[in-house]
PALUM-985678 format. One record per residue: residue number from 0; residue in one letter; x, y, z of N, C-alpha, C in turn. Coordinates in steps of 0.001 Angstrom, whole numbers, padded with zeros to 6 digits, always signed. Example, Ala and Ser with C-alpha at 12.3 -4.5 7.8 and 13.67 -1.06 7.14 Angstrom:
2
+-----+---------+---------+---------+---------+---------+---------+---------+---------+---------+---------+
: num : residuo :    n.xx :    n.yy :    n.zz :   ca.xx :   ca.yy :   ca.zz :    c.xx :    c.yy :    c.zz :
+-----+---------+---------+---------+---------+---------+---------+---------+---------+---------+---------+
:   0 :       A : +013190 : -005690 : +007800 : +012300 : -004500 : +007800 : +013200 : -003300 : +007800 :
:   1 :       S : +012850 : -002250 : +007080 : +013670 : -001060 : +007140 : +012900 : +000030 : +007870 :
+-----+---------+---------+---------+---------+---------+---------+---------+---------+---------+---------+
***
This chain:
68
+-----+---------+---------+---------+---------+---------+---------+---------+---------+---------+---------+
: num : residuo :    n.xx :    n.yy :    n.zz :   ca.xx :   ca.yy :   ca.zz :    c.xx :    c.yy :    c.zz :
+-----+---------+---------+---------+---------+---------+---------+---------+---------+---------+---------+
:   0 :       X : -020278 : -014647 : +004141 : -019563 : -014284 : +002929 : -018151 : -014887 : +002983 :
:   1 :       X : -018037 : -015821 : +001986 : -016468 : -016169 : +001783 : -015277 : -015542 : +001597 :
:   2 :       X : -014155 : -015883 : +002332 : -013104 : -014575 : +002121 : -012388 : -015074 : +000653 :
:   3 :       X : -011964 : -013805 : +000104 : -011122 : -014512 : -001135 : -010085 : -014935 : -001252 :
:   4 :       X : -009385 : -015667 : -001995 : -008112 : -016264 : -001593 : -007184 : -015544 : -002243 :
:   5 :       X : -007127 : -014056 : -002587 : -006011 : -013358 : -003060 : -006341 : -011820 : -001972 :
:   6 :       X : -004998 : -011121 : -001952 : -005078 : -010314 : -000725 : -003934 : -008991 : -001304 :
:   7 :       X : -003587 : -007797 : -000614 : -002799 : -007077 : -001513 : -001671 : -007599 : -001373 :
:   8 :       X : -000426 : -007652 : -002360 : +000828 : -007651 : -002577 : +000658 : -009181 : -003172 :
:   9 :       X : -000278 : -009740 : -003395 : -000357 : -011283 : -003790 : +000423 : -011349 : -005334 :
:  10 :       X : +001035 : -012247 : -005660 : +001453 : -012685 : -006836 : +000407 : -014029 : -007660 :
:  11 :       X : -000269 : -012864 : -008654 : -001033 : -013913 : -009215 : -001170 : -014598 : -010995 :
:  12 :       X : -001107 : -015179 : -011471 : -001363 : -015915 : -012692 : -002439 : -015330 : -013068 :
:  13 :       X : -002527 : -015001 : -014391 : -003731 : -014729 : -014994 : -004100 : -015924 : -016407 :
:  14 :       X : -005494 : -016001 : -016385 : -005615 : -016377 : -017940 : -005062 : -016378 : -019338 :
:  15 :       X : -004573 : -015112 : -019263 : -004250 : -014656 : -020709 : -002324 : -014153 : -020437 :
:  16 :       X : -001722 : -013957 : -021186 : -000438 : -013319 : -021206 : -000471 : -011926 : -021160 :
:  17 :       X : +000163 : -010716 : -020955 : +000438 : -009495 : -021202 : +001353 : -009683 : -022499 :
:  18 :       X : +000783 : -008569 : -022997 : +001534 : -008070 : -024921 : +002694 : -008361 : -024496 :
:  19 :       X : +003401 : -008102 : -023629 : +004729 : -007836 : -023474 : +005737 : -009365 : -023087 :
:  20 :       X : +004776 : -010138 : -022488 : +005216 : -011759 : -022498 : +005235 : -012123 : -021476 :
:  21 :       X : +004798 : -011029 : -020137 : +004810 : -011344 : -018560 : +003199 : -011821 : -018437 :
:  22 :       X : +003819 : -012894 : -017490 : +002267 : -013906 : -016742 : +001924 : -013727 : -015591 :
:  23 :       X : +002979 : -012841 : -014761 : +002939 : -012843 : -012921 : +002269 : -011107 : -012813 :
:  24 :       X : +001477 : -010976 : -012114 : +000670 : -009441 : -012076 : +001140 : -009870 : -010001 :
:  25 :       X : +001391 : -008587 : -009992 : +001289 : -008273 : -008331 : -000148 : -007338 : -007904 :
:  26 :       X : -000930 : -007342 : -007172 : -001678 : -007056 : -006702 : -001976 : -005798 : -006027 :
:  27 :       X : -002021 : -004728 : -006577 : -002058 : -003648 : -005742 : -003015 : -002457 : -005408 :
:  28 :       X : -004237 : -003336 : -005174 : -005380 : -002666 : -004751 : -006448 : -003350 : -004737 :
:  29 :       X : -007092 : -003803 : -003898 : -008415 : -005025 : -003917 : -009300 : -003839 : -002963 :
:  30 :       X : -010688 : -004192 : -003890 : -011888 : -003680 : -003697 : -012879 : -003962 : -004825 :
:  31 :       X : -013665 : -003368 : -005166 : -014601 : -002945 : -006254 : -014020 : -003561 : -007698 :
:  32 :       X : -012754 : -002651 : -007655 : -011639 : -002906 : -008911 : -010556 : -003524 : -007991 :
:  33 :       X : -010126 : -004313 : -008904 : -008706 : -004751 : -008477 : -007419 : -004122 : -009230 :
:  34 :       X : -006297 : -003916 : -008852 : -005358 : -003291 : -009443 : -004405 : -003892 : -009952 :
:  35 :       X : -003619 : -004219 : -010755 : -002752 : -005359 : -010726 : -001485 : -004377 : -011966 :
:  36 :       X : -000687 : -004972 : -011655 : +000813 : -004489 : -011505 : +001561 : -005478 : -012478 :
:  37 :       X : +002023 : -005397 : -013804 : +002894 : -006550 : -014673 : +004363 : -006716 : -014261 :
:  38 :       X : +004643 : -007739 : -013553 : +006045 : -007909 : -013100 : +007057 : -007916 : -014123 :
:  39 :       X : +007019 : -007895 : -015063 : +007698 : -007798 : -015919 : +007861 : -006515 : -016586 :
:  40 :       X : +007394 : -005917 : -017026 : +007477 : -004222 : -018051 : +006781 : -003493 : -016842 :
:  41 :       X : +006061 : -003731 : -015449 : +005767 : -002593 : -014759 : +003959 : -002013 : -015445 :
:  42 :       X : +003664 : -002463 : -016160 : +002130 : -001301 : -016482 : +001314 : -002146 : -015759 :
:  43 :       X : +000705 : -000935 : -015349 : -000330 : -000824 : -014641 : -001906 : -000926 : -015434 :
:  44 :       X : -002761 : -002174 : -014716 : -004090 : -002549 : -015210 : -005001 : -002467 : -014175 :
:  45 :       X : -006520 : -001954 : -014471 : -007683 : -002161 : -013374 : -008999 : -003205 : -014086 :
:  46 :       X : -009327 : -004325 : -013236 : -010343 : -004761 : -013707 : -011324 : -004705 : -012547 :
:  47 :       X : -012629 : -005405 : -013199 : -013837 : -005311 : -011927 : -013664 : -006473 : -011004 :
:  48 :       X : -013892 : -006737 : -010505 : -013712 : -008061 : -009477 : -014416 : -009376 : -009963 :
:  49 :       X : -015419 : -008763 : -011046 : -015832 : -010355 : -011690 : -014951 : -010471 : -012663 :
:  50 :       X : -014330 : -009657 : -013304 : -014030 : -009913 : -014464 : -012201 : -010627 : -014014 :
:  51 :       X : -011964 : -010231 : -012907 : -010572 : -010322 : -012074 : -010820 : -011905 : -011597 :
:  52 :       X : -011716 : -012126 : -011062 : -012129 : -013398 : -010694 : -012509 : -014717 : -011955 :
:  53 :       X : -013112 : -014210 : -013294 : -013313 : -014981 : -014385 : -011823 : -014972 : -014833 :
:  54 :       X : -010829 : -014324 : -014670 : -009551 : -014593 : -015275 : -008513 : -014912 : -014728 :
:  55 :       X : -008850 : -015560 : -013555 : -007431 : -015579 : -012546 : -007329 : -017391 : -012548 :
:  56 :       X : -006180 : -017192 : -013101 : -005768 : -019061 : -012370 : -005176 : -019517 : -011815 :
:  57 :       X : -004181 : -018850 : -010858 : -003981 : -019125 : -009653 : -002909 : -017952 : -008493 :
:  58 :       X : -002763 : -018080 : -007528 : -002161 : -017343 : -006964 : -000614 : -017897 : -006747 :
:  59 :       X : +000173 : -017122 : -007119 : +001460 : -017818 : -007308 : +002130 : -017538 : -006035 :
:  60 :       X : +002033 : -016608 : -005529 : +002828 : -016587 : -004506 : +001414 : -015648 : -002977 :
:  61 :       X : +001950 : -015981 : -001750 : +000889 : -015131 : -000987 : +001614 : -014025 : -000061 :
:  62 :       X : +000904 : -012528 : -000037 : +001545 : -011780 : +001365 : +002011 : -012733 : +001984 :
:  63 :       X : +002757 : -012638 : +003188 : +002374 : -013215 : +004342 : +002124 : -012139 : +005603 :
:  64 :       X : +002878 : -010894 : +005142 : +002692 : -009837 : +006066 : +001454 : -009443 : +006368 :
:  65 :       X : +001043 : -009333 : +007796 : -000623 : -008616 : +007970 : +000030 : -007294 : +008674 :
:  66 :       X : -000853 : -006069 : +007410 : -000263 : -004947 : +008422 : -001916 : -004698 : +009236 :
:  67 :       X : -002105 : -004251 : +010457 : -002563 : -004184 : +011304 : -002851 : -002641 : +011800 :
+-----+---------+---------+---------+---------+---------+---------+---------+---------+---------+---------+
***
């Protein structure tokens, strides 16, 4: 099984814009659902992991911290 290339605290690009005009979502919960965080106005979104994966275009920035 391939690992994915986004991880928690990741800064990622999405497909589409938020209403509000922010493009950068922070990452704050990977599993099942993913959680993602609007850097800009702060609201909070959950999608499924396909639907997180059909809309993501790229990872803008990566953790680098491994907590352990």
């Amino acid at each position: 099984m391939p690992v994915p290339p986004y991880k928690l605290n990741d800064v990622v690009k999405m497909r589409k814009k938020h209403p509000c005009g922010g493009e950068r979502w922070q990452i704050s919960r990977v599993g099942i659902d993913i959680k993602l965080k609007c850097l800009q106005c702060g609201r909070v979104i959950m999608l499924s992991r396909t639907d997180f994966e059909k809309n993501l275009r790229a990872v803008v920035s990566e953790n680098r911290s491994e907590n352990i």
